[in-house]
N, C-alpha and C positions, 0 to 999 in steps of 0.2 A: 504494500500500500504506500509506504515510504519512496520507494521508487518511483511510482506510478506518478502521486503528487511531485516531485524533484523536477522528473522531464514535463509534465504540465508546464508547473512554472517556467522552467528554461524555454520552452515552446514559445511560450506565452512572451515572457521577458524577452526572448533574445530577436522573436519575429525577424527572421531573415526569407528574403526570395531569392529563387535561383535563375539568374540569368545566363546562359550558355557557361553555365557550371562555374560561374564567378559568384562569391556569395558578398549581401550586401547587410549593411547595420540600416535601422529605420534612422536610428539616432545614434551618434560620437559623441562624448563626454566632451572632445573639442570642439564643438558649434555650443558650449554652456564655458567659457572661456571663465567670468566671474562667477560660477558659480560658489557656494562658501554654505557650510553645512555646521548648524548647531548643534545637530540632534547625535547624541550621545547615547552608546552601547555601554557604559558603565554601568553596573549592577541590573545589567536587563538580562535577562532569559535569552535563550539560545531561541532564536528565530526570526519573521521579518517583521517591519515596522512601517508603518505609512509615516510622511514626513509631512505633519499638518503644516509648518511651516511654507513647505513647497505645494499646498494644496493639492497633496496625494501624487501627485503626478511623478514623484519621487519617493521611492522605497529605501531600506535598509536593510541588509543581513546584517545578524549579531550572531560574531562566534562564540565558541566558549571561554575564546582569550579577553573578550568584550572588544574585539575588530570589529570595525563597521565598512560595510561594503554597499556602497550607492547603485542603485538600478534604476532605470526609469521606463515608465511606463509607455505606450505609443500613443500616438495624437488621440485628443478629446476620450482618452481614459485616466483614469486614477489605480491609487492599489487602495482597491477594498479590503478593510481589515481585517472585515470579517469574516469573509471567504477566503484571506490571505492569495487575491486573484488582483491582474488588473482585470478593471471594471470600467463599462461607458460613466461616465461624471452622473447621467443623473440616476444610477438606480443606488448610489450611496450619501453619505452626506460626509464628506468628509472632517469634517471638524468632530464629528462622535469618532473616531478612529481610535482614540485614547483610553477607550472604555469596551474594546474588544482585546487592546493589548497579553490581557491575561493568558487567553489562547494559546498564546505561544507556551506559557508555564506546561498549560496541559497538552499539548501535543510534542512537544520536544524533551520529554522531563523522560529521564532515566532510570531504572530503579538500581539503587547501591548493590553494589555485589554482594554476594551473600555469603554469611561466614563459614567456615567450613569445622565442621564439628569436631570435635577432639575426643579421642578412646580413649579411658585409661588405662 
């Protein structure tokens, strides 16, 4: 299921067409020349974040080093948080973004390893 969601997203994210077998970005990080990010992966949960600041149109991965890794979404979408999808603008609202956050806790959360019992 993990997998399945991973390439969704990249699909989704990466949106490239193939032209006589040359592949193309929608969008380069260099046509956003100033762009300048506040939103911070410190003590956040492993997973992604919509960037209300950038009116969702900009996402975040958060590892478990708390790295932050910028994506963006293609024309007239946003990342819905709650589906953790980008999304056409109007079937979300992006300013509630911050109150699906949680999601990430319960879909990425790990269980501790388990102790290994002792004979005597």
């Amino acid at each position: 299921m993990r997998q399945l969601v991973a390439l969704l997203l990249i699909a989704v994210v990466a949106y490239v067409y193939t032209d006589n077998t040359v592949l193309h970005r929608s969008k380069r990080w260099e046509e956003f020349p100033n762009v300048t990010f506040t939103f911070d992966c410190s003590n956040r949960a492993i997973g992604f974040y919509a960037d209300v600041e950038h009116h969702c149109h900009i996402f975040h991965m958060c590892d478990e080093e708390g790295r932050r890794i910028p994506y963006i979404c293609a024309n007239n979408t946003g990342f819905n948080q709650e589906y953790r999808v980008c999304d056409w603008n109007y079937n979300f609202d992006c300013e509630d973004s911050d109150k699906w956050y949680y999601l990430n806790d319960l879909t990425y959360v790990t269980d501790p390893p388990k102790e290994k019992s002792r004979r005597n």
